[in-house]
C-alpha positions as CSV (number, residue, x, y, z in Angstrom):
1,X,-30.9,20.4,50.4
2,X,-31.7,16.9,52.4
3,X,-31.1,17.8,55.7
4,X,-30.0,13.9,56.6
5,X,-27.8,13.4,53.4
6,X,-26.3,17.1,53.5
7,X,-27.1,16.5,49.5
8,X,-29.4,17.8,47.0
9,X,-30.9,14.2,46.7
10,X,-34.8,14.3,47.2
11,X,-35.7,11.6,50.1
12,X,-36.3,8.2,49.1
13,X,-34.7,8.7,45.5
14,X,-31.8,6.3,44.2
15,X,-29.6,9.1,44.8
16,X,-30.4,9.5,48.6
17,X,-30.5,5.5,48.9
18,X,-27.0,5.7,47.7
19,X,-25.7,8.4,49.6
20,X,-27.3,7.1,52.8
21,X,-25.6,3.9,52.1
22,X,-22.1,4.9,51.8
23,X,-23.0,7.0,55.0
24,X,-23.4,4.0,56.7
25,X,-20.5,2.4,55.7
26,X,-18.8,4.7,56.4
27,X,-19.4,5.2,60.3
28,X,-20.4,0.7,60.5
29,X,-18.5,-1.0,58.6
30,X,-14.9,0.8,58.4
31,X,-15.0,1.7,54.7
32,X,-11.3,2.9,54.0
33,X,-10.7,4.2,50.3
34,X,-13.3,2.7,48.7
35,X,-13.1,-0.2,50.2
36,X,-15.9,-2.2,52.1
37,X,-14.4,-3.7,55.5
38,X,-15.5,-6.9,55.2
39,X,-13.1,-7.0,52.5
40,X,-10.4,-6.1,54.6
41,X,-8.6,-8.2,57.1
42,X,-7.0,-7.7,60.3
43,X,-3.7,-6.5,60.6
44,X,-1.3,-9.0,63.1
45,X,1.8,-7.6,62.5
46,X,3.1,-6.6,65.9
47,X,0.2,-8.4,67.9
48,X,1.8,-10.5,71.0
49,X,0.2,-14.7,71.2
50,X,0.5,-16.7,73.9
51,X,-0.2,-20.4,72.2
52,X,-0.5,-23.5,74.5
53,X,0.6,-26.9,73.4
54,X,2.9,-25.4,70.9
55,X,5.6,-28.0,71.1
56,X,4.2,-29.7,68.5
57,X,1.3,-30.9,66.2
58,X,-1.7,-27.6,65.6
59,X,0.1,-25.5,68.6
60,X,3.8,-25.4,66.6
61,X,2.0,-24.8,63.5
62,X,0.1,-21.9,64.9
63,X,3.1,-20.6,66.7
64,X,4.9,-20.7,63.4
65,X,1.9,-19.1,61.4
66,X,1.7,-16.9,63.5
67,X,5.1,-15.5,63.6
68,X,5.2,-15.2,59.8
69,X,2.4,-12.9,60.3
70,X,4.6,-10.2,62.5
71,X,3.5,-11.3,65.9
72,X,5.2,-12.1,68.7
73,X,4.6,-16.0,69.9
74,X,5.1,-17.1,73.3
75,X,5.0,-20.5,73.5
76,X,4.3,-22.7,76.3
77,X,4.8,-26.4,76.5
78,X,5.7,-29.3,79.0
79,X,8.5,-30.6,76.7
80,X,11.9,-28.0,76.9
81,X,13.5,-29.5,74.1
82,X,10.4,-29.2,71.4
83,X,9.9,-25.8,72.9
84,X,13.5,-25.0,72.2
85,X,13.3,-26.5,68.6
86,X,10.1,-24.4,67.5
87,X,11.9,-21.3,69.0
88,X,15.1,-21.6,67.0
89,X,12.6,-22.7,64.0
90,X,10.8,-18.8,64.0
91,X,13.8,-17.0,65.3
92,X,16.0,-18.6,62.2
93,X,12.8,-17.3,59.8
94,X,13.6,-14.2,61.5
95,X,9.8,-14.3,63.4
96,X,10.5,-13.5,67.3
97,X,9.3,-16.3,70.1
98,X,10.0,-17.0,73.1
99,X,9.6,-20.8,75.1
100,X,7.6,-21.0,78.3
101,X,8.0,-24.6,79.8
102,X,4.4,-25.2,81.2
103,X,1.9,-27.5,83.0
104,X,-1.2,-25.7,82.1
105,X,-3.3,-27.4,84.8
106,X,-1.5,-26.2,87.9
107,X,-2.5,-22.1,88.5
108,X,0.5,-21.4,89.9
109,X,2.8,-22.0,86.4
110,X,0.2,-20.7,84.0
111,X,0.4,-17.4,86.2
112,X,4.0,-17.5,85.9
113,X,4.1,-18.0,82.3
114,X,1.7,-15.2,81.7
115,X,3.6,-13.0,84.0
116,X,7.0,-14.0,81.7
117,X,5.2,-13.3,78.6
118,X,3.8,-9.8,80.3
119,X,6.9,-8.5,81.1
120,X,8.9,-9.6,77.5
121,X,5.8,-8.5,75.6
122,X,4.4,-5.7,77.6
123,X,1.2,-7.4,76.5
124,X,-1.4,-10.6,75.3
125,X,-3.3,-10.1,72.7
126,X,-4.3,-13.8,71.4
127,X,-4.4,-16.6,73.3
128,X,-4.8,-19.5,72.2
129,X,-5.6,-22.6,74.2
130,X,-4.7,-25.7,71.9
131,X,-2.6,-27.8,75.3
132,X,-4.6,-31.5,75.0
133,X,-4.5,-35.2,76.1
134,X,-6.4,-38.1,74.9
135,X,-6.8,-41.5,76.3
136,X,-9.8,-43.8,74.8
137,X,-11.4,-46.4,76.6
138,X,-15.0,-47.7,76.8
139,X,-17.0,-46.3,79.9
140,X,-16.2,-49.6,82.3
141,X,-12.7,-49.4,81.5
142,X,-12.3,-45.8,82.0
143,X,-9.8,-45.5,84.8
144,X,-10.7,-42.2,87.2
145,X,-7.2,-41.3,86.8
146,X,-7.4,-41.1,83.3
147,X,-10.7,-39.3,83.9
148,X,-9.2,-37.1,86.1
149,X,-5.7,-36.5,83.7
150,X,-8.6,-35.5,80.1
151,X,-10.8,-32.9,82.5
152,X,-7.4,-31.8,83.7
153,X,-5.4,-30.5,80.6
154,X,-9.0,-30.2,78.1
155,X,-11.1,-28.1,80.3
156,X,-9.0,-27.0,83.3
157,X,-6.2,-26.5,81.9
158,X,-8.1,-24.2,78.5
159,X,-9.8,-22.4,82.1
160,X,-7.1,-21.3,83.9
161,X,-4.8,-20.0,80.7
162,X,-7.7,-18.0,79.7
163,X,-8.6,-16.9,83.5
164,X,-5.0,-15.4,83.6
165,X,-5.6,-13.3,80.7
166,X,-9.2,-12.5,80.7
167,X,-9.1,-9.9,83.0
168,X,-6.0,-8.0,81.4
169,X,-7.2,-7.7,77.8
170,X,-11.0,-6.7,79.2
171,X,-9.4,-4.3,80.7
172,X,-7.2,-3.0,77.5
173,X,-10.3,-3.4,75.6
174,X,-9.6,-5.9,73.1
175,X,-8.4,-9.5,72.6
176,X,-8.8,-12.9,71.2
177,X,-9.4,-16.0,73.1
178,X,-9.4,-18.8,70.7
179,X,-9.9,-22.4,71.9
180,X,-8.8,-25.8,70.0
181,X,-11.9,-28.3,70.5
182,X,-13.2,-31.2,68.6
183,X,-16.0,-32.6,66.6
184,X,-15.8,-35.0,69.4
185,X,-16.9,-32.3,71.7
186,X,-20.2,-31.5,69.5
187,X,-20.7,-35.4,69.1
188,X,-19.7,-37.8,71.5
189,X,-18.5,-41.8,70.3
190,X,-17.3,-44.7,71.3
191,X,-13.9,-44.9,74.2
192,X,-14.6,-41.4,73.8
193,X,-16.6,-40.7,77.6
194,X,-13.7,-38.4,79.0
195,X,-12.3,-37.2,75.8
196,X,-16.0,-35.8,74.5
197,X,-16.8,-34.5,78.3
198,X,-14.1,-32.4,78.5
199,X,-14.3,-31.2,74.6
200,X,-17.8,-30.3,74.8
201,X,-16.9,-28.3,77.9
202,X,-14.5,-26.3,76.2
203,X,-17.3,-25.8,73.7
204,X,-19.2,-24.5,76.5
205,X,-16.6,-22.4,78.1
206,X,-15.8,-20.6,75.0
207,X,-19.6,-19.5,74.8
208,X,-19.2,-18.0,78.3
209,X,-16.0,-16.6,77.8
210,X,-17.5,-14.6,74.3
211,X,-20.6,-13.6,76.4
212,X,-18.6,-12.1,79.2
213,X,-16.1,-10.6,76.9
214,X,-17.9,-9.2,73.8
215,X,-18.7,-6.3,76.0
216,X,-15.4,-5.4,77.0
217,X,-14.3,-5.5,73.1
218,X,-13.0,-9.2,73.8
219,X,-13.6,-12.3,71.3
220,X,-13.8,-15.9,71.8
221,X,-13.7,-18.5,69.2
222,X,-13.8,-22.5,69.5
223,X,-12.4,-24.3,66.9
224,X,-13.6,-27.9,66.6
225,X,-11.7,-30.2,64.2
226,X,-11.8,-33.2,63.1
227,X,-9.4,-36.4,62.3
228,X,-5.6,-34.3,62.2
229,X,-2.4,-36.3,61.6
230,X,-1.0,-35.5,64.7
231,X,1.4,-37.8,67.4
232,X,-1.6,-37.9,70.1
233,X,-4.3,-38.9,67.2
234,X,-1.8,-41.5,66.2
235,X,-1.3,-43.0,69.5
236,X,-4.8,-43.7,69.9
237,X,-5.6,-44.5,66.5
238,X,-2.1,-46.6,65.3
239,X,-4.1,-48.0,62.0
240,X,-5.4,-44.9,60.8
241,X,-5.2,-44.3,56.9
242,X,-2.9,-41.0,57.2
243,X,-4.2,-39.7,53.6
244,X,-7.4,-39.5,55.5
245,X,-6.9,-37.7,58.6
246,X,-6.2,-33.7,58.3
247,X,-2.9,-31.7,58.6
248,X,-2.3,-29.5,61.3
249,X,-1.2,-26.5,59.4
250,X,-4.6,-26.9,57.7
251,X,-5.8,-26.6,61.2
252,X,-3.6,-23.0,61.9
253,X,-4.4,-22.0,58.7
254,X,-8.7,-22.0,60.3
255,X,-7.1,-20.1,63.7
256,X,-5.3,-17.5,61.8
257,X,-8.5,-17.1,59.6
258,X,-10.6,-16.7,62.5
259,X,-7.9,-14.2,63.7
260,X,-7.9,-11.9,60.8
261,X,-11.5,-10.9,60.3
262,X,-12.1,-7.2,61.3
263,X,-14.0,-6.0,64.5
264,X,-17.2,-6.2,62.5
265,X,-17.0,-10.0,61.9
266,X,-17.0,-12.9,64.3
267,X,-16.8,-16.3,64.5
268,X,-18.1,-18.1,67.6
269,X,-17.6,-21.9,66.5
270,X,-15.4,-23.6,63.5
271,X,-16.1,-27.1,62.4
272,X,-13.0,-27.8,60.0
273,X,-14.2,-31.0,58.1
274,X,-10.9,-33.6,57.4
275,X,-11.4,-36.2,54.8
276,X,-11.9,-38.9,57.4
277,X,-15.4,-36.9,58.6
């Protein structure tokens, strides 16, 4: 008998190659009746989200993704009455939510909305920073305030929601920090100076975020898109051919994608090409 199989397979043979390889399956990659994990997804039913921004656009069609998948959303906006709207939305599909009015670049209310959703939830599992502002202007005309109000809710804001977490999932040993971007963080333009600044630092902070957590059994995943029909893209784009920007569900549907994939998968960075890329 093989001593390393435990079969009568000689060493080397097709046999043993076989055996060896189902071993390691077995113990790596999660096999479960047959099946190879990587063809298995991860289960969200009964997972608690905290998503930023949900009022509307990407944010209220994670939220509402997300609660047809079993989990829990807590949703935090500036706006009460959209908040209240997407609540009654996912409670009437019988999903469970519950609305966290929020100004995610002050410390003190992020804190206090995590604290809300720890003791409703008893937990955070998924975060998912998607709160953003965008004001376009060429570099001269770039007012600091406006400077200022794009660092504030892109990068500071993405900071301090996942600083409030961070140290609570490393310490239950899992969790899933997933940041909304933009291709205009991996590629700046023009009016874009604040806008692509503060993109490209959430790009950034996501990297260090995955490096620190990764250890402690924590993910972090940026997810840049690009053109999406949403009210802040038509604001600053008013002539925009709307067959030619994405949706935002197409958008949740890349979050929740990036959401599912087993333990043994991981995506760092998605670039979700709309037909106006």
């Amino acid at each position: 008998m093989n001593r390393d199989t435990g079969s009568d397979a000689d060493e080397g043979s097709l046999e043993h190659v076989a055996l060896h390889r189902r071993k390691r399956m077995t113990t790596i990659e999660k096999w479960e009746a047959g099946v190879p994990a990587w063809r298995l997804v991860m289960d969200l039913n009964d997972k608690v989200a905290l998503v930023t921004g949900g009022g509307r656009g990407i944010g209220r069609a994670t939220a509402q993704q997300l609660a047809a998948k079993g989990v829990s959303v807590a949703i935090a906006a500036r706006s009460t009455a959209e908040l209240d709207e997407v609540v009654t939305e996912i409670e009437a599909s019988g999903g469970r939510a519950i609305g966290c009015p929020t100004d995610v670049t002050d410390k003190a209310a992020v804190h206090q909305t995590r604290d809300r959703v720890m003791s409703e939830f008893g937990r955070i599992d998924i975060l998912v920073n998607n709160a953003g502002v965008a004001i376009h202007n060429p570099i001269v005309d770039v007012r600091e305030e406006d400077w200022d109000l794009n660092i504030a809710v892109n990068l500071k804001g993405t900071f301090l929601c996942t600083q409030a977490v961070f140290a609570h999932m490393c310490e239950r040993g899992s969790g899933h920090i997933v940041n909304v971007s933009s291709v205009s963080g991996n590629r700046g333009h023009v009016r874009g100076a604040a806008y692509c600044a503060a993109k490209a630092g959430a790009i950034a902070l996501t990297e260090t975020t995955d490096a620190e957590g990764r250890p402690h059994g924590v993910k972090a995943t940026v997810i840049c898109p690009g053109p999406v029909d949403t009210r802040m893209r038509r604001e600053n784009h008013p002539n925009d051919v709307l067959e030619n920007l994405g949706q935002p569900e197409g958008i949740a549907d890349a979050i929740l994608f990036v959401l599912s994939q087993p333990d043994s998968a991981h995506t760092i960075e998605l670039i979700v090409r709309t037909p106006l890329m």
